[in-house]
N, C-alpha and C positions, 0 to 999 in steps of 0.2 A: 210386947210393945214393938210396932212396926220400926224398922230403922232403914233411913233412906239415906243414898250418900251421893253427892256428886264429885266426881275425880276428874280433874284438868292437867292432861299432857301436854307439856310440848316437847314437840320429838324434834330432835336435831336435824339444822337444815340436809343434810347430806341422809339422813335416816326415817325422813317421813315415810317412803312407803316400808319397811322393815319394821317399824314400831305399830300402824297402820294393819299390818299381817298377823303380825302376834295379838292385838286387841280384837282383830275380826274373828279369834279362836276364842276367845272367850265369849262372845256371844252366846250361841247354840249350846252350850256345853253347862253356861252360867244359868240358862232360862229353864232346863232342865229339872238343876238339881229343887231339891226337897226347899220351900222356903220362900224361892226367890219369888216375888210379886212382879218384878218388872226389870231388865237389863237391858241399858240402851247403851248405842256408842253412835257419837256422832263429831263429824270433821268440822270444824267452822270455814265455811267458805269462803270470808273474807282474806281468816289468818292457816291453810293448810296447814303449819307444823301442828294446830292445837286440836286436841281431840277432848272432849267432852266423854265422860259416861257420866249415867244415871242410872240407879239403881235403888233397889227397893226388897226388903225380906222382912220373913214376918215378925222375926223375933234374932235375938245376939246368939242363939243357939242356930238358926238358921245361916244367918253370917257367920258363925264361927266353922260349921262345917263346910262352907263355902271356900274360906280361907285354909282348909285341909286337902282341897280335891288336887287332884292332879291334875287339871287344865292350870289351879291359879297357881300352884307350886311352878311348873313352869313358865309362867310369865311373869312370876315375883323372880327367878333364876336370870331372866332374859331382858327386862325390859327398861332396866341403868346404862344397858351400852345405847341405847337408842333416844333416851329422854334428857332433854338438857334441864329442864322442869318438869316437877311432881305437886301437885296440892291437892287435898282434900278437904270437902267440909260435908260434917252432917246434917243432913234437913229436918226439918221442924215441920209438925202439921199445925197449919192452923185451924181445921176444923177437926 
């Protein structure tokens, strides 16, 4: 079963580009591995602190070794001193 997530940062006003740095390594690294259908990260231009990802894998086994790699071990280690907000939700298909 496809599982898709969208994750909304807000990075502290003094720490947007620093949280902004660490999110842009996950990119490349994320789109890679085995699984992943689709990894976006995007700034909202109205409100800079918040950042947007979407994301998309094909299956919890997909996600689960995603959530094993060394890119995201490092940015789960790094990315509380920079975020004043963290939320998650998962997506639903409707077709």
């Amino acid at each position: 079963m496809t599982i898709t997530k969208q994750v909304i940062f807000v990075a502290k006003e003094e720490n947007i580009e620093e949280l902004k740095a660490l999110l842009i390594t996950m990119i490349d690294a994320s789109r890679e591995e085995d699984g992943c259908l689709f990894y976006y990260i995007h700034q909202m231009s109205e409100k800079p602190t918040t950042f947007v990802v979407l994301e998309s894998w094909e299956n919890d086994e997909a996600l689960e070794g995603h959530k094993h790699s060394a890119h995201y071990l490092h940015y789960k280690e790094n990315f509380e001193q920079y975020t004043a907000e963290k939320y998650s939700n998962e997506l639903a298909d409707l077709v």
